[in-house]
PLY file of the C-alpha trace (Angstrom):
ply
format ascii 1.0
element vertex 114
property float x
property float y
property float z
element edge 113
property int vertex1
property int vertex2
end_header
-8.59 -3.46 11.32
-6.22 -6.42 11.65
-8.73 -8.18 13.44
-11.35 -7.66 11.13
-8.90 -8.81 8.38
-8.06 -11.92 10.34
-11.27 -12.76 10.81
-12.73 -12.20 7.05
-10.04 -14.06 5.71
-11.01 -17.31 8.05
-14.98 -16.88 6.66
-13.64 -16.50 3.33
-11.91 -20.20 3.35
-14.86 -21.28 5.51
-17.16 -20.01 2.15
-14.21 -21.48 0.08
-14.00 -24.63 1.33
-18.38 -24.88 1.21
-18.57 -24.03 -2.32
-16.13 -26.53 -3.66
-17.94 -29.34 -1.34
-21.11 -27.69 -3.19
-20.09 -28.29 -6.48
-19.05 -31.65 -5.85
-22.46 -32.67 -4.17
-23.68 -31.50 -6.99
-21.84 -32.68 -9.81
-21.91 -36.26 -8.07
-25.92 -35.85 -8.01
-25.90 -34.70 -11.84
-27.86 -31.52 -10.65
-26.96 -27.73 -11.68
-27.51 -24.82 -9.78
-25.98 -22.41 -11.59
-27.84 -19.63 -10.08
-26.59 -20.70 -6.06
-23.09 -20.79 -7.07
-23.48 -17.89 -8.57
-24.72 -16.33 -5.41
-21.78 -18.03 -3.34
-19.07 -17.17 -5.71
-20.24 -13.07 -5.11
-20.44 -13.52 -1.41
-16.54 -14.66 -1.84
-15.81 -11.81 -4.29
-17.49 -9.20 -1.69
-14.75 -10.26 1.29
-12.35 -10.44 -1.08
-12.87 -6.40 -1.95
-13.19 -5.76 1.70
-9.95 -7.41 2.37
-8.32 -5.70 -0.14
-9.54 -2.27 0.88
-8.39 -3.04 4.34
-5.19 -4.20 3.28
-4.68 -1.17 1.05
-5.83 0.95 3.99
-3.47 -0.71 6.33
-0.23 -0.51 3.50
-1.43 3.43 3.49
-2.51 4.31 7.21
-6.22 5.55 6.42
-8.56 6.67 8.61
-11.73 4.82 9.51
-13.58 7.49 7.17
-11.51 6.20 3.62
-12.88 2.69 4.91
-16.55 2.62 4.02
-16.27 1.68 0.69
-14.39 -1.10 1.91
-16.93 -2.78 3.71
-16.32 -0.88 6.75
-19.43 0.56 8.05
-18.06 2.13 11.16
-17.55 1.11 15.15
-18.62 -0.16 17.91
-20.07 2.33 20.62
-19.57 -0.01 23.37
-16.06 -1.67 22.48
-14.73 0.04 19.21
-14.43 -2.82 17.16
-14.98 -2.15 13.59
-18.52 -3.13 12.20
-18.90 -4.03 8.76
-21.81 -2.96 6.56
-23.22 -6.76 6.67
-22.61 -7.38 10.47
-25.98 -7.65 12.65
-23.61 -8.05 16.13
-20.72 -6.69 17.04
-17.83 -9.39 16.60
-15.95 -7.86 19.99
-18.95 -7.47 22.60
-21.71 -9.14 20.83
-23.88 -5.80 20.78
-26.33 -5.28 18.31
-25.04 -3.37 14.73
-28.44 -1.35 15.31
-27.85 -0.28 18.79
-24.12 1.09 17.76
-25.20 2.20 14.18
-26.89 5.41 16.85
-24.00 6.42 17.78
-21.58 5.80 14.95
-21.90 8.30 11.96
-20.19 6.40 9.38
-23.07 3.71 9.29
-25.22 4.26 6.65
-23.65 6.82 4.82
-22.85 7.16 1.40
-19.09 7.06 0.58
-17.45 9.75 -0.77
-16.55 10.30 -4.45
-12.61 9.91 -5.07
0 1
1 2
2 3
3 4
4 5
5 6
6 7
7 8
8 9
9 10
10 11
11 12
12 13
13 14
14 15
15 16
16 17
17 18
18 19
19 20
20 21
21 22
22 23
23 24
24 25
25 26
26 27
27 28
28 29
29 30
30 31
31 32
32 33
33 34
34 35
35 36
36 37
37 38
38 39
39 40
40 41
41 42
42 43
43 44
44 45
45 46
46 47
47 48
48 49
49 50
50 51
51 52
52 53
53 54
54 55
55 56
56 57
57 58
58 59
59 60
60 61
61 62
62 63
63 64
64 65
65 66
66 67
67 68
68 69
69 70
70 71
71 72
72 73
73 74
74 75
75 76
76 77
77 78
78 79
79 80
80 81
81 82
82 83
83 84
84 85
85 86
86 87
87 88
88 89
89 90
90 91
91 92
92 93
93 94
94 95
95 96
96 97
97 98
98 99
99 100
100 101
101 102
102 103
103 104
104 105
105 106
106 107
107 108
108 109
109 110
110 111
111 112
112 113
């Protein structure tokens, strides 16, 4: 989970850092977009929920299960690594999310109510 956190938290400046440069492409072209930022300010707001939940899940040892509504989706068959509900390859052995969705029965199910 740490490694997932570590590496959400380095896409989330990446997306940071491309949405500021955004805006000021487009301010300095006097065009509006209000519709793309819109889109690229909810992609930032979805890793930031994830990395809370896995923060919060890490603060209160959880169990893979009490992830999913974090963003977890489940694990790798081949390697373990954790596989989030967006990932298409695994970040840890490059396998596709498909392949180890087969195996992993967290992927694709609905979380549980609180």
């Amino acid at each position: 989970m740490r490694r997932r956190a570590r590496r959400m938290r380095r896409v989330r400046e990446a997306q940071l850092r491309d949405l500021g440069l955004l805006v000021l492409e487009l301010e300095r072209r006097g065009r509006r977009n209000p519709e793309l930022l819109s889109r690229k300010a909810s992609e930032i707001n979805a890793i930031d929920d994830e990395l809370r939940g896995i923060a919060a899940a890490l603060r209160e040892h959880e169990k893979l299960e009490q992830l999913v509504t974090a963003g977890i989706a489940g694990t790798c068959s081949n390697c373990g690594s954790l596989l989030g509900t967006d990932d298409r390859f695994c970040s840890g052995c490059g396998a596709s999310a498909a392949q180890a969705a087969q195996s992993s029965p967290l992927i694709g199910a609905a979380p549980e109510p609180q």
